[in-house]
C-alpha positions as CSV (number, residue, x, y, z in Angstrom):
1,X,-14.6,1.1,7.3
2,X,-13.2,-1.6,5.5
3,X,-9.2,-1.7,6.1
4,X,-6.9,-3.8,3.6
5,X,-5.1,-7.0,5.6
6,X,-1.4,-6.3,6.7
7,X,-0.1,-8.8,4.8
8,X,-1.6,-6.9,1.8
9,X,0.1,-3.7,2.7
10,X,3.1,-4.9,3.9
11,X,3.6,-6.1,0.3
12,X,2.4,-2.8,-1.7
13,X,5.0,-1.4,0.3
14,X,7.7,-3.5,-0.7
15,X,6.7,-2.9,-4.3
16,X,6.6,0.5,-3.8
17,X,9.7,1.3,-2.2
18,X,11.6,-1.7,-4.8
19,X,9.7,0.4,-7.9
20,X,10.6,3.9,-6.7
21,X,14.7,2.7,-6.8
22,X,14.5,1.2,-10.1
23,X,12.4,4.0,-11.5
24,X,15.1,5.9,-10.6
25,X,17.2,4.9,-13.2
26,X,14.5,5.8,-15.6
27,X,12.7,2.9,-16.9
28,X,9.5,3.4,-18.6
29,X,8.6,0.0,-17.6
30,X,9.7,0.3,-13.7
31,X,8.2,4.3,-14.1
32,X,4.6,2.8,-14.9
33,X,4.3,0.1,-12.5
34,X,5.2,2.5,-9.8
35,X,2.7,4.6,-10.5
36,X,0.6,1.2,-10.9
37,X,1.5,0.5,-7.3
38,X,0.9,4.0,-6.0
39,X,-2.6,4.2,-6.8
40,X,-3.1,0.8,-5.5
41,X,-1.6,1.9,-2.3
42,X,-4.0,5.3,-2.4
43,X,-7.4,2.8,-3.0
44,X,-6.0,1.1,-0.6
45,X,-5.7,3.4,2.3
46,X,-8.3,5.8,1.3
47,X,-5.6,8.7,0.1
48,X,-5.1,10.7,-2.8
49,X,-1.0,10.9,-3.2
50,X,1.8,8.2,-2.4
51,X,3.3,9.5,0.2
52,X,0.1,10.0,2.4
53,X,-0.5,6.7,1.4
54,X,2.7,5.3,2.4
55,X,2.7,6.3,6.1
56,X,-1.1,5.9,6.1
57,X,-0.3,2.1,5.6
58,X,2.7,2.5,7.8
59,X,0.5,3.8,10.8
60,X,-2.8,0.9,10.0
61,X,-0.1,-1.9,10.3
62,X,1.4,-0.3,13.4
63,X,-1.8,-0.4,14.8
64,X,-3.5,-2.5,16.8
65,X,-6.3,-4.9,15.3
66,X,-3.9,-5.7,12.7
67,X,-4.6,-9.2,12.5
68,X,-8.1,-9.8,12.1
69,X,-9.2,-9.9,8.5
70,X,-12.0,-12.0,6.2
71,X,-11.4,-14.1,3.1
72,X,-11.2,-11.3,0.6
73,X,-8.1,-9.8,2.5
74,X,-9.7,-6.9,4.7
75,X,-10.9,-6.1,7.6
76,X,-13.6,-4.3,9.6
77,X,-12.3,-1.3,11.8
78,X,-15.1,-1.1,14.5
């Protein structure tokens, strides 16, 4: 299974969590790139909402193997 490299996460995280404030105070822009950034994050870690996708990226950076990834930014989970 291919996994998406940390540093990847780690950042569609931060966008997520920035977005979700700003949306907040409703901006149609902020509102859309959230959303953006949430289905990014649900490719990425093989879910189907944000929040499962959220602590699914939260528990592959936790653990171990973390740091080997190819070129293209993932990495093989044998």
């Amino acid at each position: 299974m291919l996994m998406p490299h940390p540093a990847v996460l780690n950042d569609l995280i931060e966008q997520y969590e920035t977005l979700l404030l700003r949306a907040g105070d409703g901006s149609a822009e902020a509102q859309r790139r959230l959303e953006d950034v949430a289905y990014t994050l649900c490719v990425s870690t093989g879910t189907r909402d944000a929040e499962t996708a959220l602590a699914t990226a939260r528990r592959q950076l936790s653990g171990p193997g973390t740091g080997a990834a190819s070129e293209n930014g993932f990495a093989l989970a044998l």
